[in-house]
N, C-alpha and C positions, 0 to 999 in steps of 0.2 A: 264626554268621557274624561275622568282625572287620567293623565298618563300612565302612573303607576298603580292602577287600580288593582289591585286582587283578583282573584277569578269568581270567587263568591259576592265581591264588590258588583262586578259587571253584570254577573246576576242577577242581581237584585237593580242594579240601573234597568237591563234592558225588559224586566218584565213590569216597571214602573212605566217604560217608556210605551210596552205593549196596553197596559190599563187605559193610558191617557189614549194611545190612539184610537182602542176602542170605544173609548168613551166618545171620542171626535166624532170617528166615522156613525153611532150612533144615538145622535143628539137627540133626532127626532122621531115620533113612530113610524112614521111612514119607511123608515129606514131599516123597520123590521123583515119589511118585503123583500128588501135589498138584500138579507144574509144568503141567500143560495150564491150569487153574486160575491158576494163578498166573501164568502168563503170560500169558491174559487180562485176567486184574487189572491186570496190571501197563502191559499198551498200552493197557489204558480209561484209566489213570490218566494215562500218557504223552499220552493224545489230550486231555484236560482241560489235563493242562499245557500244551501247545503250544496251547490255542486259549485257553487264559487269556495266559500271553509272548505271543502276537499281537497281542491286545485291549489287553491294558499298551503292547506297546509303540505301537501304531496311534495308541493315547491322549497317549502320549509325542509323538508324532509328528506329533498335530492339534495340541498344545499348544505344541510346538516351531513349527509355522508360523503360528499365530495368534501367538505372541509375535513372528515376523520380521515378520509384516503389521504387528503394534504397534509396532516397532522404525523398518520404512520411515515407517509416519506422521509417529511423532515425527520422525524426522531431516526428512521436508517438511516441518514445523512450526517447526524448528531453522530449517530454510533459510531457512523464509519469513519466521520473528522475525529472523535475519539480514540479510535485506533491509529488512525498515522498519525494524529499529536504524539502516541507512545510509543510510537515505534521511530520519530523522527527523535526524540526524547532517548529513547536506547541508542540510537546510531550516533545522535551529539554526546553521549558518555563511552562509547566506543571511540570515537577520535578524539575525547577528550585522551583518553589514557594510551591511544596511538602517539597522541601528540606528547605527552607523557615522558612516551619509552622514546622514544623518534633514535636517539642516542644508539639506544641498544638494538633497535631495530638498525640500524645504519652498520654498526658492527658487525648485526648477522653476518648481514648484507654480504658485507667487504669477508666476516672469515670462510662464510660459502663461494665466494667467487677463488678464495685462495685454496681453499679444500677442490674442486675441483680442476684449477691448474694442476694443485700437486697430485693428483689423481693421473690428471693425462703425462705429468712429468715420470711419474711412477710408473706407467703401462711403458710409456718410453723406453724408460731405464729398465725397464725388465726385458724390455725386447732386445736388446744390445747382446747379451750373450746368445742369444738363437740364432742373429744376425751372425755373427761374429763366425759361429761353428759354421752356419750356411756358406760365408766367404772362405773358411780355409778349407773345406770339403770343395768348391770350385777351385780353388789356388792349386788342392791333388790333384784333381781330376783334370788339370790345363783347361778348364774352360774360364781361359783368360777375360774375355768381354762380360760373362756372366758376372763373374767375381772381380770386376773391375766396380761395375752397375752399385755390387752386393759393398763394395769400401765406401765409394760414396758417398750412399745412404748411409753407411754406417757411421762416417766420418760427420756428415749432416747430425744423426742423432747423439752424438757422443757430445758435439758443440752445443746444442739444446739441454742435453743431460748437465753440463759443464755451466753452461749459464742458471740453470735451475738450481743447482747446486749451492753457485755462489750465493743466490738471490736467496737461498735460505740462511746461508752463512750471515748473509747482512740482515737480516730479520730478526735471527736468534737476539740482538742488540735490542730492540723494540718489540718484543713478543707479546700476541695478543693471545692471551690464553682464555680456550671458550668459559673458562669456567668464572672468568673476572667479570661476565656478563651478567652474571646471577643477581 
C-alpha cells in the first residue's frame, strides 16, 4: 500500500490484490473441487475482517470523541482563562487610577477622620449647656455630691470643647477645603 493512497486508490489495490489471489488459489482444475472449501475460507476470513474494520474503526471512533470531549474542555478553560485575563485587566486599570488619585484618596482619608472628630467635638459642645442647667438645678436643690459629680464632667468637657476649639483655630491657617479635591 502507497501511504497516502486515496480510498478509491485502495480500492482498486485491493480487488487487484483479490484477482491475483484468486488466480493463485486456482491454478489448476482440480482446484475447482476445492471451491465449496474455499469459499468457506474465504467468508470465515471475510467475517474476521469485518469484525476486526468494526473494532478499528469503533476504536477510531471512541478516540475521536474523547479527543472532541478534550477539545470542548480546553476551549471552557480558553474561555474561562479569557475571562480572568479581563477581569485581572479591569482591576490593573482600577489600581492603576487608585494609584492615580492615591493623593486625593489620602485626603479623603485625613478630611473624614477630621469631619468626625468634629462631629463628636460638636455633640460635646452641645451637651455643655444641658450639663450646665443639670448642675445648677442640683446646686438649688443642695444636692451637693450630685452636682459636685454633674461640674466635674462639666469642667472635663469644657477642657475637651476648649482644646477642640483651639485646634480649629490653628487649622483655619492651613485649611483643607473638601472642595480643592476636585
Amino acid at each position: 500500500r502507497r501511504p497516502m493512497a486515496s480510498i478509491s486508490e485502495q480500492a482498486f489495490d485491493a480487488s487487484q490484490l483479490a484477482v491475483k489471489e484468486v488466480a493463485r488459489l486456482l491454478q489448476r482444475p482440480e482446484d475447482l473441487a476445492r471451491l465449496g472449501a474455499l469459499r468457506a475460507d474465504y467468508e470465515a476470513k471475510q467475517l474476521a475482517n469485518r469484525s476486526q474494520l468494526s473494532y478499528s474503526i469503533q476504536s477510531h471512533v471512541d478516540a475521536a470523541k474523547a479527543g472532541m470531549e478534550q477539545l470542548e474542555r480546553a476551549h471552557g478553560a480558553v474561555t474561562s482563562l479569557r475571562s480572568t485575563f479581563a477581569a485581572i485587566v479591569e482591576l490593573c486599570a482600577e489600581c492603576d487610577q487608585l494609584i492615580e488619585h492615591q493623593d486625593k484618596i489620602q485626603q479623603l482619608s485625613t478630611v473624614n477622620t477630621n469631619l468626625l472628630r468634629i462631629v463628636q467635638d460638636v455633640a460635646g459642645i452641645s451637651a455643655i449647656p444641658a450639663k450646665a442647667n443639670r448642675a445648677r438645678e442640683m446646686l438649688n436643690s443642695n444636692r451637693l455630691t450630685e452636682a459636685y459629680r454633674e461640674l466635674a464632667e462639666l469642667e472635663s468637657m469644657s477642657r475637651v470643647a476648649e482644646v477642640a476649639m483651639k485646634a480649629r483655630s490653628a487649622q483655619d491657617g492651613n485649611n483643607t477645603d473638601i472642595r480643592d479635591l476636585e
